[in-house]
ZAMARGU-4260 file (C-alpha; in steps of 0.2 Angstrom, whole numbers, plus 5000, padded with zeros to 4 digits):
<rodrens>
0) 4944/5595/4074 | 4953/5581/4062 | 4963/5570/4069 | 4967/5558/4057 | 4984/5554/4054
5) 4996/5541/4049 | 5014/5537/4058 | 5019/5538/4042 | 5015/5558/4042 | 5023/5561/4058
10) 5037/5552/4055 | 5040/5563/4040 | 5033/5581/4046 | 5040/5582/4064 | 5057/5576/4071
15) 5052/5567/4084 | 5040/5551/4084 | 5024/5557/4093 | 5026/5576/4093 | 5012/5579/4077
20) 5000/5572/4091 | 5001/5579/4107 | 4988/5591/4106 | 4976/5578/4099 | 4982/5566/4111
25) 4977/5580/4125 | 4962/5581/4118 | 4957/5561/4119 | 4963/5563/4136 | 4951/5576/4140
30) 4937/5567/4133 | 4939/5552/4142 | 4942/5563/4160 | 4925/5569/4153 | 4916/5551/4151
35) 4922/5547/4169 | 4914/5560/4176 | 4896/5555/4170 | 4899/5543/4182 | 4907/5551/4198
40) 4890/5557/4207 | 4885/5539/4207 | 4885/5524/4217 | 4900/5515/4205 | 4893/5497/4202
45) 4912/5488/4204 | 4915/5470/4198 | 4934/5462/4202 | 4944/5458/4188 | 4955/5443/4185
50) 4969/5449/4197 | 4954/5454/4209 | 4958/5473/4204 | 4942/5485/4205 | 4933/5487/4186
55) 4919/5500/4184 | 4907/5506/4172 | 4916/5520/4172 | 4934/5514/4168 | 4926/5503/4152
60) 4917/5519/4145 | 4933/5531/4145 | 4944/5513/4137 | 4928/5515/4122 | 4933/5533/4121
65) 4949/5534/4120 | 4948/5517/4106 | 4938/5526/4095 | 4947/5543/4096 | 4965/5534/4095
70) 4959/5523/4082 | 4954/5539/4071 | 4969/5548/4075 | 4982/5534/4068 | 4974/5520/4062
75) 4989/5511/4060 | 4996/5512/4078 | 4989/5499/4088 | 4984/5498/4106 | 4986/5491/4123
80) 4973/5497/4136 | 4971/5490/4153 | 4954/5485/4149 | 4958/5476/4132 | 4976/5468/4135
85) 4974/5449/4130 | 4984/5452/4114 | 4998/5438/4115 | 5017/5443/4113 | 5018/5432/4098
90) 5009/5448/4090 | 5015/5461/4104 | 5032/5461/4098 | 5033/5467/4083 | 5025/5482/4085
95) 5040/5494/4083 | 5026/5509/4088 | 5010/5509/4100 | 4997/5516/4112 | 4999/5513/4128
100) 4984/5517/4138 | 4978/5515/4157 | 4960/5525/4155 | 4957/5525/4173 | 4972/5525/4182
105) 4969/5523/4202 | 4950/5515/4201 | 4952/5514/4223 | 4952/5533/4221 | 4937/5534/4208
110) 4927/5522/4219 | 4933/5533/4235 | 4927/5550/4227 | 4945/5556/4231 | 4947/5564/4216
115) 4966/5559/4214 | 4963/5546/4198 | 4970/5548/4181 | 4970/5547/4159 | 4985/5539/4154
120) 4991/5539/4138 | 5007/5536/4132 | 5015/5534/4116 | 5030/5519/4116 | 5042/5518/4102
125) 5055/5505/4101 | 5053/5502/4117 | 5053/5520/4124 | 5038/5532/4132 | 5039/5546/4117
130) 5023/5554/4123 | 5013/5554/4139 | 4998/5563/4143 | 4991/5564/4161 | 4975/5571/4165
135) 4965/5571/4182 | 4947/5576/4177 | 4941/5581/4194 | 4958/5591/4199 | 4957/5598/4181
140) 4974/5596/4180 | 4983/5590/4164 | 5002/5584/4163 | 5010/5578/4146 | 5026/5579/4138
145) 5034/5573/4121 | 5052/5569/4119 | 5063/5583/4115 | 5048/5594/4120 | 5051/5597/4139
150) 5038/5594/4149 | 5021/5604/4153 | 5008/5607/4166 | 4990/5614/4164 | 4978/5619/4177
155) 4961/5622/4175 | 4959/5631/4159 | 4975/5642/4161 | 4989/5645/4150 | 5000/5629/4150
160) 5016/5630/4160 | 5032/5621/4160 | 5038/5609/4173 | 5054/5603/4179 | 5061/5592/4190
165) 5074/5597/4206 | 5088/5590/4213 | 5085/5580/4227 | 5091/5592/4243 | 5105/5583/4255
170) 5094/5580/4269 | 5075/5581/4273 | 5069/5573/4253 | 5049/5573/4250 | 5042/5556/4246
175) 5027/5557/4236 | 5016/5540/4243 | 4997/5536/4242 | 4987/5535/4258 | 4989/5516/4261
180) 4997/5513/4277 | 5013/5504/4275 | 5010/5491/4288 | 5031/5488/4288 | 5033/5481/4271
185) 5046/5486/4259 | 5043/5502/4256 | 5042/5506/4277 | 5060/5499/4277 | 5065/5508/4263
190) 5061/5526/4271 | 5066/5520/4288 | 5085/5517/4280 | 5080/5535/4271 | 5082/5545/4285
195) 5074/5561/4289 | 5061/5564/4275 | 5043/5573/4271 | 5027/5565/4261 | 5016/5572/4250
200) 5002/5562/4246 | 4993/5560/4233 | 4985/5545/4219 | 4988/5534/4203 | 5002/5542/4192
205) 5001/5561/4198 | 5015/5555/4213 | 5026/5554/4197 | 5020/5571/4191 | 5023/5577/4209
210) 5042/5573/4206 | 5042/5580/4187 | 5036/5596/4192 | 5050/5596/4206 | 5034/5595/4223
215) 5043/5578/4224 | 5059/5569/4226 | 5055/5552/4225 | 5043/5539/4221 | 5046/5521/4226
220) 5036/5507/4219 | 5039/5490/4228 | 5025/5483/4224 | 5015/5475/4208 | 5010/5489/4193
225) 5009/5485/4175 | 5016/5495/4161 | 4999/5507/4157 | 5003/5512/4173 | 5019/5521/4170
230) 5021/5525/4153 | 5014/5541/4151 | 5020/5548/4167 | 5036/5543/4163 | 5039/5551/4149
235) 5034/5566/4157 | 5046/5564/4173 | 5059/5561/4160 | 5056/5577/4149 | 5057/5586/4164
240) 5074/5577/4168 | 5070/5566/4179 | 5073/5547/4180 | 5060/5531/4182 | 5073/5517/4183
245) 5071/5499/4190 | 5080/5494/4208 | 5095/5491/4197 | 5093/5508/4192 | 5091/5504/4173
250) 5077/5515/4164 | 5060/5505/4163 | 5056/5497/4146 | 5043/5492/4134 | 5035/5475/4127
255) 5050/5466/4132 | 5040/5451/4135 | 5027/5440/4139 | 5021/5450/4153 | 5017/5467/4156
260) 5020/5469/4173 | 5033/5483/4180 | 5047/5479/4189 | 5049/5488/4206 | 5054/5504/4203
265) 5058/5523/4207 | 5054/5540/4200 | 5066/5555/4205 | 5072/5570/4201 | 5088/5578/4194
270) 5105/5571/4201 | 5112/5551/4201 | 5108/5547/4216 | 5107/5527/4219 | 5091/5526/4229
275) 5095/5507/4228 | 5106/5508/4242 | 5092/5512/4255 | 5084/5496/4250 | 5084/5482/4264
280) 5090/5470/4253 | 5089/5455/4265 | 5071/5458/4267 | 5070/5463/4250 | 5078/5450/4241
285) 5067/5438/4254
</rodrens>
């Protein structure tokens, strides 16, 4: 299969930024899930990163994959990867159009053999998630949207499906959460001021793609992420009309600045409602 493209042609061919490579972008996705799984009957060797974050051999040889393939798709987008970030914001902000990649999302899980790890590419355009690809190689389960395009799930090999988000119901919402205990931080206050409610569990982005195929109502993030985290599954929950907003309840942004971490954040479903509210604020703002 060619790949090769310009942002120039898509811009031209298709009306939305990012919609003449989905499919490609699938496809890199795929191939990275299948450069991961060279490595997942092995003892990972880990090493910590800078922020003391796990780093395997496995996570470096999808970020080459998923390089090479973007960089012959659309050699004149750029790219941000988890693994190859150090580019200054000097340069950063004038990108009006990048890749936004996380090539193994939930390292913890990879390492645990939980199988609840994750591709993430995304598409950012002016600040926005156009695109996002999300693809679990173990679970064989692929998640990707384009805006305007709604937003799709495949499993295994059958025919892709569409997904959507629900409404949050009045009482009794499902949280999706990983299988950290809470140990009474934020996040244990927040549910407690919740009320009644149900988790799902699950790891790395797919609890985003939990609410954007409407398994979920909520996400909360109170805690540190950086923007390859979200992206992609962003654009998914949002073309499945849901929401990823900061505590103030503004949608998350792009290359705003010097650093790419997230702000604390939620993911839902259809509907305003202001999750803010069940935040502890005293202990939050503490």
């Amino acid at each position: 299969m060619n790949f090769s493209a310009t942002l120039s042609d898509h811009v031209r061919l298709t009306p939305t930024i990012g919609a003449g490579v989905v499919n490609p972008a699938i496809e890199i996705a795929k191939a990275a899930g299948q450069a991961i799984l060279a490595f997942y009957d092995e003892e990972p060797t880990v090493t910590a990163k800078a922020d003391d974050t796990p780093l395997t051999e496995a996570d470096l040889a999808a970020n080459c994959v998923i390089i090479d393939m973007l960089q012959s798709l659309t050699s004149d987008i750029p790219i941000l990867t988890e693994e190859s970030c150090a580019i200054p914001f000097e340069e950063r902000h004038a990108w009006e159009t990048y890749w936004l990649v996380d090539p193994l999302d939930g390292t913890r899980e990879f390492i645990k053999h939980s199988g609840e790890f994750s591709v993430n590419i995304a598409l950012i355009h002016h600040g926005e998630p156009v695109l996002g690809v999300v693809h679990a190689p173990v679970l064989n389960v692929t998640y990707w949207a384009c805006k305007g395009g709604g937003a799709w799930k495949q499993s295994n090999e059958e025919y892709p499906q569409p997904i959507t988000a629900r409404f949050a119901p009045d009482t009794g919402v499902t949280v999706a959460r990983s299988r950290a205990p809470l140990n009474g931080g934020l996040v244990h206050r927040f549910l407690n001021r919740l009320g009644s409610y149900q988790v799902v569990s699950m790891g790395s982005a797919l609890k985003s793609c939990l609410v954007a195929e409407g398994r979920a109502d909520l996400y909360v993030k109170l805690g540190p992420t950086c923007e390859w985290d979200t992206g992609a599954a962003q654009c998914i929950v949002e073309q499945a009309g849901g929401h990823v907003t900061d505590t103030r309840m503004q949608d998350l942004r792009y290359n705003t600045g010097e650093s790419l971490l997230n702000p604390h954040f939620f993911v839902f479903g259809k509907g305003g409602t202001d999750w803010s509210e069940y935040l502890d604020h005293e202990a939050y703002e503490n």
